[in-house]
KEGU-604915 format. One line per 8 residues: number of its first residue (from 1); their letters; for each residue x, y, z of C-alpha. Coordinates in Angstrom, 3 decimals. Each point is the difference from the previous one (the first is absolute). Layout:
% residues N
NUM) a) X/Y/Z  ...
This chain:
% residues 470
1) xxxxxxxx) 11.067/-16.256/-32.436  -0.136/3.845/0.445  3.275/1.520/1.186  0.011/3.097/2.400  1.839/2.233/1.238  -1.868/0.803/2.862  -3.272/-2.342/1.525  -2.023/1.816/2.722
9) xxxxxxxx) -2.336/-2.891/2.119  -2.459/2.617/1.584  -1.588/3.178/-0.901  -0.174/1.003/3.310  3.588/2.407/0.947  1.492/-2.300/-3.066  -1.697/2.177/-2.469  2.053/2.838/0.888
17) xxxxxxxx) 3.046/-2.648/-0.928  -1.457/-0.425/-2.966  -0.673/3.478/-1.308  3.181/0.932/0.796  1.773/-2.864/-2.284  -2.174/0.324/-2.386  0.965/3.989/-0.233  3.620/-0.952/-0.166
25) xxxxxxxx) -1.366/-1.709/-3.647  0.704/-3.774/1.916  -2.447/-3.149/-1.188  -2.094/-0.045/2.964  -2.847/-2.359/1.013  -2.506/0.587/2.923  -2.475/-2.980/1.410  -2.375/-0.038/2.221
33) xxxxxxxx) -2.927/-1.212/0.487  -1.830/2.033/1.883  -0.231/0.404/4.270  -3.362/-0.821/0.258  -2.412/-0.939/-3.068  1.404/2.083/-3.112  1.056/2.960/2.200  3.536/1.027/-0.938
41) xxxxxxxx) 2.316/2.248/1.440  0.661/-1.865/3.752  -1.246/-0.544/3.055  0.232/3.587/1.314  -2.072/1.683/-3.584  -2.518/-2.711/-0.019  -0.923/-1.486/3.422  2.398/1.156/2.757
49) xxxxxxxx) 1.001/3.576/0.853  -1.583/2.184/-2.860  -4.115/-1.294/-0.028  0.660/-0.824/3.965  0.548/4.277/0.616  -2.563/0.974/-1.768  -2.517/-1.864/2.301  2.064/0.660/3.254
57) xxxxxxxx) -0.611/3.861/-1.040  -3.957/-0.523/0.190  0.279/-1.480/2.937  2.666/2.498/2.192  -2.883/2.342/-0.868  -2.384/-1.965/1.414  1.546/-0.788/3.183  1.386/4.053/-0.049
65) xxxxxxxx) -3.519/0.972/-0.019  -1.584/-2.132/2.569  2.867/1.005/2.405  -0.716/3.542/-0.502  -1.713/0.311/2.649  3.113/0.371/1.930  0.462/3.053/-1.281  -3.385/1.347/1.260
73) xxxxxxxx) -1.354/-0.513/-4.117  -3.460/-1.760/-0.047  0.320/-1.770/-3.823  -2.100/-2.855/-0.926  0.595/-2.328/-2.804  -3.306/-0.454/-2.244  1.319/-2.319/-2.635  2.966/-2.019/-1.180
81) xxxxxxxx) 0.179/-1.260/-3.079  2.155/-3.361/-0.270  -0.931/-0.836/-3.666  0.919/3.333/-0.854  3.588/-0.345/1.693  0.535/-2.919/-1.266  -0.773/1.203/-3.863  2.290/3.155/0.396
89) xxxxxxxx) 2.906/-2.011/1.579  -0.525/-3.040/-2.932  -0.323/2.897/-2.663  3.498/1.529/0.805  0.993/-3.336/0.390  -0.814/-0.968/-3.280  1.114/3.351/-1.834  3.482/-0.540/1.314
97) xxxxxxxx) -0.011/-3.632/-0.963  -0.876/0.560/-3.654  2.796/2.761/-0.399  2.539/-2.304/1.377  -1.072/-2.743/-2.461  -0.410/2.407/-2.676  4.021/0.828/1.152  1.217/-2.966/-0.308
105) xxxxxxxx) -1.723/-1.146/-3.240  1.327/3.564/-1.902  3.651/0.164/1.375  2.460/-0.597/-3.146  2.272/-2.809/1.045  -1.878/-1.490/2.771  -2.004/-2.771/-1.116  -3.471/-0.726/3.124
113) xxxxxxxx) -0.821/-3.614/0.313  -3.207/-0.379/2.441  0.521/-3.647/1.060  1.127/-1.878/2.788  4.333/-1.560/-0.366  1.771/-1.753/1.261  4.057/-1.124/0.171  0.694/-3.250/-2.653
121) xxxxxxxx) 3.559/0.513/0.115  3.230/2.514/0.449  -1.404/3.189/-0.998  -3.389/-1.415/-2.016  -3.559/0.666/1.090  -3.105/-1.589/-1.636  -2.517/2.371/-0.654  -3.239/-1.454/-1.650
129) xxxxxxxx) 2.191/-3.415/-1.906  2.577/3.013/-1.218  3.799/-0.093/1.307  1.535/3.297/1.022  4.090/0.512/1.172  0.910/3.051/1.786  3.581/1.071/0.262  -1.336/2.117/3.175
137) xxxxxxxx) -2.934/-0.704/1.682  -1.699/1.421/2.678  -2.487/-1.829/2.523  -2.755/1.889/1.256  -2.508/-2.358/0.432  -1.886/1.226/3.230  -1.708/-1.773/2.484  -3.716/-1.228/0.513
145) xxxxxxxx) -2.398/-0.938/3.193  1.057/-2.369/2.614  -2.701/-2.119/0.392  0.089/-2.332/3.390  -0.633/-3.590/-0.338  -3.270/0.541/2.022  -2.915/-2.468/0.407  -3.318/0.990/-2.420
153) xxxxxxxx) 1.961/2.976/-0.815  0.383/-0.941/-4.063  -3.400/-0.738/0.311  -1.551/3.079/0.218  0.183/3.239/-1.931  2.360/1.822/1.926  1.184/3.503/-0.583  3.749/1.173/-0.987
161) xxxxxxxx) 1.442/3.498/-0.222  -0.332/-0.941/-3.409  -3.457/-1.291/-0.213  -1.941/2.407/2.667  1.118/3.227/-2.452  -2.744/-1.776/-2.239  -2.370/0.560/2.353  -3.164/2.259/-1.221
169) xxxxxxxx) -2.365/-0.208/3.144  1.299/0.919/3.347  0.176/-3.311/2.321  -2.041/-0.053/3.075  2.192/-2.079/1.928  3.687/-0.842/-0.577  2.377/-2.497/1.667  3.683/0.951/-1.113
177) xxxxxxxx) 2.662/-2.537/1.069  3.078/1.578/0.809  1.806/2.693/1.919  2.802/1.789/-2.834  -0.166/3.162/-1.827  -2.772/-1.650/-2.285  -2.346/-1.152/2.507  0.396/3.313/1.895
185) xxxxxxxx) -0.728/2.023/-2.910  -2.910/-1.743/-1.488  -1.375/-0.252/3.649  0.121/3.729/0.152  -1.530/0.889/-3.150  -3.402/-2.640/-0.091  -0.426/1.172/3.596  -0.125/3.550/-0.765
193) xxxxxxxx) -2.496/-1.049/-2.864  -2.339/-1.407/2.698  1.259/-3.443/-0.457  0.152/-2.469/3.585  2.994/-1.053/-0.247  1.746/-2.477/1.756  3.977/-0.177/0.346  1.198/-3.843/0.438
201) xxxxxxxx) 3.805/-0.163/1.186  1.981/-3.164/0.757  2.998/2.186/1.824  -0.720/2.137/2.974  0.537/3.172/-2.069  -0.901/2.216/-2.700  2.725/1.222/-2.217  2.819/-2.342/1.724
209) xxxxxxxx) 2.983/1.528/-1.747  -1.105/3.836/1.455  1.020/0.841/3.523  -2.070/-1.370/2.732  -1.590/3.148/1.444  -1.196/0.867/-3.729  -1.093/-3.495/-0.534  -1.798/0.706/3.244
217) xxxxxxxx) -1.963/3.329/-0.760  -1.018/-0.790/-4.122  -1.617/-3.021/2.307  -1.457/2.039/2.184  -1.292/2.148/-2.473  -1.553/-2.084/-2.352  -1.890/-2.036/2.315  -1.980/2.861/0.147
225) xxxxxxxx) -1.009/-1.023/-3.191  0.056/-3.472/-0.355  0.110/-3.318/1.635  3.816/-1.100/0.728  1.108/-3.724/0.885  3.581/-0.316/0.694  2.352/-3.166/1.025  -3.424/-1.813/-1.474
233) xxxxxxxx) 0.029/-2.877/-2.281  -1.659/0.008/-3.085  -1.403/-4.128/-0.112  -2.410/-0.777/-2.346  -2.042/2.085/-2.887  -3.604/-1.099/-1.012  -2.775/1.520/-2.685  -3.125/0.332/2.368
241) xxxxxxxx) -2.676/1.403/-2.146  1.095/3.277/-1.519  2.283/0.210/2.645  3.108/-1.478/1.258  1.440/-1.168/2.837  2.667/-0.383/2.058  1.303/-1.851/2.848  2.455/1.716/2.206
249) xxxxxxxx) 2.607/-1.087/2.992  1.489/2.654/2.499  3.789/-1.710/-0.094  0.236/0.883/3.833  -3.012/-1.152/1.573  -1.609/-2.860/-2.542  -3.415/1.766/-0.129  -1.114/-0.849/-3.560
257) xxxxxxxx) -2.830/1.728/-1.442  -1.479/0.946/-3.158  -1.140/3.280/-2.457  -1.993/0.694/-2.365  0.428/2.799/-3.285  -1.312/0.331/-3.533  3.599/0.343/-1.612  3.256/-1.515/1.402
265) xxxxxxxx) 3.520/1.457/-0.798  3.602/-1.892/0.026  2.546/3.155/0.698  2.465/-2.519/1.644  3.085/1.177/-2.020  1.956/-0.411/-3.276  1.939/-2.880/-1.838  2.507/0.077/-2.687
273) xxxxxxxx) -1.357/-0.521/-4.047  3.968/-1.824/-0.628  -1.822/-3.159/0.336  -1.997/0.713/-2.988  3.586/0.745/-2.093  1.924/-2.858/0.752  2.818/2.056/0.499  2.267/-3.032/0.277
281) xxxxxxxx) 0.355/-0.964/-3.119  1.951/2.972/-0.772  2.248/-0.269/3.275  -1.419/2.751/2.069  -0.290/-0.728/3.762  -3.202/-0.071/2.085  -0.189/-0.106/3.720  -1.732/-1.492/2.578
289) xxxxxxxx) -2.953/1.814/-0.499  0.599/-0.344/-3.680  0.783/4.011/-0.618  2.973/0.190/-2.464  3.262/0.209/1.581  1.727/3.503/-0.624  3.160/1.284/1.363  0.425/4.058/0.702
297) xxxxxxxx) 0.089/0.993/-3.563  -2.830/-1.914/-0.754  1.037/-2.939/-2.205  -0.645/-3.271/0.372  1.826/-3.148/-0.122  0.123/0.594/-3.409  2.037/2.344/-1.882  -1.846/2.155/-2.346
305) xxxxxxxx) -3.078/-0.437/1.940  -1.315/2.951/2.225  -3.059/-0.631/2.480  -1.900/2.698/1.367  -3.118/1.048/2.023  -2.601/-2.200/1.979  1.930/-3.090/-1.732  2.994/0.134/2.592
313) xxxxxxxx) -2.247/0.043/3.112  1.886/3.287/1.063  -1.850/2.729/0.964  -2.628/-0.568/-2.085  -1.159/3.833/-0.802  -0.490/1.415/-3.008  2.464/2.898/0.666  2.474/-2.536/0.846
321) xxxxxxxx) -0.538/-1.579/-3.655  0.286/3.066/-1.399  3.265/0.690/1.293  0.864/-3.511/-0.630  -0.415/0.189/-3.651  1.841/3.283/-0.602  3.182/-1.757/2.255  -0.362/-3.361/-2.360
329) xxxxxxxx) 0.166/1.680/-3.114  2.679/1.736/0.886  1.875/-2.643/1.337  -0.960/-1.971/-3.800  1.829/2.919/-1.158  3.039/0.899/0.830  2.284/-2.220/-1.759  0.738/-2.283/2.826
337) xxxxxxxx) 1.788/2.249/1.886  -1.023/-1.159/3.549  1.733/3.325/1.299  -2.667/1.930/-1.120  -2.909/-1.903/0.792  -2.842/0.878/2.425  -1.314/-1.481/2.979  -3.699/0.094/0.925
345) xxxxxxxx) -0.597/1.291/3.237  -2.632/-2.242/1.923  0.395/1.481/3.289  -1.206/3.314/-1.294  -3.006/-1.053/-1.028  -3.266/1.704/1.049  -3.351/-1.269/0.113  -3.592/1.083/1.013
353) xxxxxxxx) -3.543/-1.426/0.909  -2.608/1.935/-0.957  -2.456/-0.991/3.184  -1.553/2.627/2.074  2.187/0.643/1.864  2.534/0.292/-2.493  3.446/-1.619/0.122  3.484/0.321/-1.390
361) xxxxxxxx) 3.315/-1.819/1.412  3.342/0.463/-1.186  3.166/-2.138/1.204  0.087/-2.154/3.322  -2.104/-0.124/2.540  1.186/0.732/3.755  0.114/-4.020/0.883  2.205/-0.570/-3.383
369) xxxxxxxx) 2.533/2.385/0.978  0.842/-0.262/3.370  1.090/-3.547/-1.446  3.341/1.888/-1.774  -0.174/3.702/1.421  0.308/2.262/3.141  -3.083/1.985/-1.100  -2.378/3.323/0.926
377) xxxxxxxx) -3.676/-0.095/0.210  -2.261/2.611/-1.049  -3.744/0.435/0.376  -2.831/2.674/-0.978  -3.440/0.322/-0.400  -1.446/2.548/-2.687  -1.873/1.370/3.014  3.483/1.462/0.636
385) xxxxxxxx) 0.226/2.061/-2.439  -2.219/3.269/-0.877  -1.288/-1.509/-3.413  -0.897/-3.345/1.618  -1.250/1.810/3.284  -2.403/1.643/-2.526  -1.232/-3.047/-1.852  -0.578/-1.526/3.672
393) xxxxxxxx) 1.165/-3.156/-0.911  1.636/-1.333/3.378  1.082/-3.838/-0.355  1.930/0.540/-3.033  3.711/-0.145/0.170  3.552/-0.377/-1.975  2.912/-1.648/1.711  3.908/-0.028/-0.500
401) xxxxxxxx) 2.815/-2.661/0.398  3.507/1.640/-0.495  3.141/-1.283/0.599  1.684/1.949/2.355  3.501/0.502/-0.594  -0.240/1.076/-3.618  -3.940/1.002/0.593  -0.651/-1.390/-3.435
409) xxxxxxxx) -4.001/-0.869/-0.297  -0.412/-3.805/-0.122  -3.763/-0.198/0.041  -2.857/2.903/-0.310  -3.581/-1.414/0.827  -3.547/2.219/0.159  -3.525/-0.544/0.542  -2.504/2.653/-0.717
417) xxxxxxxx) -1.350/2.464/-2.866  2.412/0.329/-2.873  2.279/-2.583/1.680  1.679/-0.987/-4.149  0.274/3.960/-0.521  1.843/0.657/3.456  2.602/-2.737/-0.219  1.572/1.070/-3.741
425) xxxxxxxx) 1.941/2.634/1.840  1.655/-2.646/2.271  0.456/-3.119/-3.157  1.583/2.937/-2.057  2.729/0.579/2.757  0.138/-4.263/1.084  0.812/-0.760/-3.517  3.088/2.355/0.220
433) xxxxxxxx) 0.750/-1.843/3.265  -0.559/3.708/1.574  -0.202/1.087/3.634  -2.821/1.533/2.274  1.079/3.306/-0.608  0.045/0.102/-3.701  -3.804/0.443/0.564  -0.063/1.988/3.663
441) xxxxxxxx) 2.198/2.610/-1.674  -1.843/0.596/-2.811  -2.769/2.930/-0.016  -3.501/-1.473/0.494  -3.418/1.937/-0.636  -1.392/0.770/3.127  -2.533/-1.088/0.847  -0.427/-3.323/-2.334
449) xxxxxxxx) -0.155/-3.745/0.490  3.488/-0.570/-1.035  0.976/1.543/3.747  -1.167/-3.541/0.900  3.033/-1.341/-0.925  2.686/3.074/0.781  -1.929/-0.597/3.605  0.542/-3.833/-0.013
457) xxxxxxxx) 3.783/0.299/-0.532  0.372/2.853/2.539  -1.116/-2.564/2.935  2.500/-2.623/-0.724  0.974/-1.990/3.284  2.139/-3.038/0.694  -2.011/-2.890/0.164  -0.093/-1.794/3.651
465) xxxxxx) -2.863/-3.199/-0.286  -0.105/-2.087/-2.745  -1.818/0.729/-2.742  -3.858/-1.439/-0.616  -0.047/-3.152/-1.719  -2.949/-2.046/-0.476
């Protein structure tokens, strides 16, 4: 058995865990086995957030340039090259994967196993027949596609976000099942691409954790673009051909029909890798979605051991992780004095979708606070604003909940062109639990897009109705 100081499960965020124990001259081991074939690094480097950009960019130019027409600018698109985006974004891809295997094979005291592990007793992990015992250990294990227990589904060649970044001829016809940041995304960028794509839903909305009115609009706008099925029942899957199909039920009226496409993709959400580390065997907690139990400092049932990142089921971002992992070492660190150790902060946690429109959130939504608060609403469109009056981009909009006694910001939502960019200005000032005016008083270049959201929290009014709900 190999003794440790320090065992990393995950070279996702846990890598930065590991370089820094292995800088303090600790034994440290690393495993993983890679997210998705040999790809190491995490979800976010090798098929999430990173590759997933770099084809969103393409295709915000596309859709910028047909809609330039608005602005009285005649432009016509001659040519778009798929395989060619899809070699540049797999060619960063892989430069970034080899340095961060080439890391973690050359870092004195940090010894890379790529191999899958798992828990054989208090503090031991198998790793290819070999025993290894931590003293500290940190989980960061990650998550991987849900896939429903669908009829035909397993037996056909569906698509993940995993699989489809493979992809090196453009589809003519997609059916993507689902309705979350994934779906949306991926929907976005194959339409752009010329793709007919069809968006398969079994709730009646896109995006269910945004607001209603912005689940609304990025509805509105992409079925411009593409087909859109929602509250519809995904039944059975069949290979017809080179085609596939699938049978379909609206869930309010019975109607069942059926579609046809050359590729089908399963976007339908995430579920925890724990399984896969029979994390029981060492005394560390799942729950009922089996996601490791962690309290506020981010250890589990198990002293010693640390859990961080997609692997908790918490706000399953890669910023979040990030943070995570700097608050877990810290906490490993500091000589068990539980006065000095740090919380992590899930409330202010931001997040984006890069659709067109764009979207970024921060905080609660309208309905979830009127459940605990006496709250303000605020509401803007960039048309509102001289920079967004320029762009002419009407049906965008950000909106406010703050509480108001204290007029502390509880939730920050926005819809529209450089939606992830706007809203850093508010997350800075929720995760310091700050007010409205620690933005409104603060100088602003006039005229830009951030007036979108000095605007929003200057028309903050009680609220009167109930909020939307779905």
């Amino acid at each position: 058995m190999k003794e440790y100081d320090v065992i990393v499960i995950g070279a996702g965020e846990g890598k930065g865990i590991a370089f820094r124990a292995a800088e303090k001259g600790l034994k440290t081991a690393i495993i993983d086995k890679g997210t998705y074939k040999d790809y190491i690094g995490g979800t976010c480097l090798t098929v999430g957030c990173i590759p997933t950009k770099m084809l969103a960019y393409p295709a915000d130019v596309v859709v910028e340039t047909e809609r330039a027409e608005r602005l009285g600018i005649d432009l016509k698109i001659k040519k778009i090259d798929f395989t060619g985006i899809m070699e540049r974004m797999r060619a960063y891809r892989k430069k970034i994967i080899d340095y961060v295997k080439d890391a973690l094979k050359n870092t004195e005291n940090l010894d890379f196993y790529m191999a899958e592990t798992h828990f054989t007793g208090e503090y031991t992990l198998n790793v290819n027949g070999e025993e290894l015992r931590g003293k500290k250990i940190f989980i960061a294990t990650g998550s991987r596609p849900s896939i429903p227990p669908l009829k035909g589904l397993n037996e056909i060649d569906y698509l993940t976000n995993e699989s489809a970044l493979e992809l090196t001829e453009m589809p003519k016809s997609l059916i993507i099942l689902g309705g979350g940041y994934v779906a949306v995304e991926f929907a976005h960028f194959f339409a752009a691409m010329g793709t007919k794509v069809t968006l398969i839903e079994v709730i009646d909305r896109l995006a269910a954790f945004e607001e209603p009115e912005i689940a609304e609009l990025l509805k509105e706008e992409l079925s411009k673009r593409m087909d859109i099925f929602l509250g519809t029942e995904a039944l059975e899957f069949k290979k017809k051909g080179k085609r596939y199909s699938v049978k379909l039920r609206d869930k309010k009226s019975g109607r069942e029909w059926e579609i046809t496409a050359e590729k089908v993709m399963v976007a339908t959400g995430r579920k925890s890798n724990a399984d896969l580390l029979k994390p029981e065997n060492t005394g560390v907690e799942l729950d009922e979605k089996k996601y490791i139990k962690i309290n506020e400092y981010l250890e589990t049932s198990k002293e010693n051991i640390w859990c961080i990142g997609d692997a908790t089921g918490k706000q399953m971002f890669t910023h979040a992780a990030d943070k995570e992992a700097k608050i877990a070492w810290h906490n490993a660190n500091i000589m068990n004095n539980n006065l000095n150790k740090q919380k992590m902060d899930f409330f202010a946690v931001p997040h984006a979708i890069y659709s067109y429109p764009q979207i970024a959130s921060i905080g609660l939504t309208e309905a979830e606070a009127k459940k605990d608060h006496d709250i303000l609403v605020g509401k803007a469109k960039y048309s509102d604003t001289g920079r967004g009056a320029a762009m002419m981009e009407e049906k965008g909009f950000a909106k406010a909940v703050v509480e108001k006694d204290s007029r502390k910001i509880l939730g920050f939502h926005i819809i529209g062109p450089e939606a992830p960019v706007l809203l850093q200005e508010v997350a800075n000032v929720v995760a310091e639990r700050g007010a409205v005016e620690d933005i409104t008083e603060k100088m602003h270049t006039f005229p830009s897009l951030p007036d979108l959201v000095v605007e929003v929290l200057s028309r903050l009014e009680p609220v009167t109705a109930p909020a939307m709900v779905s």
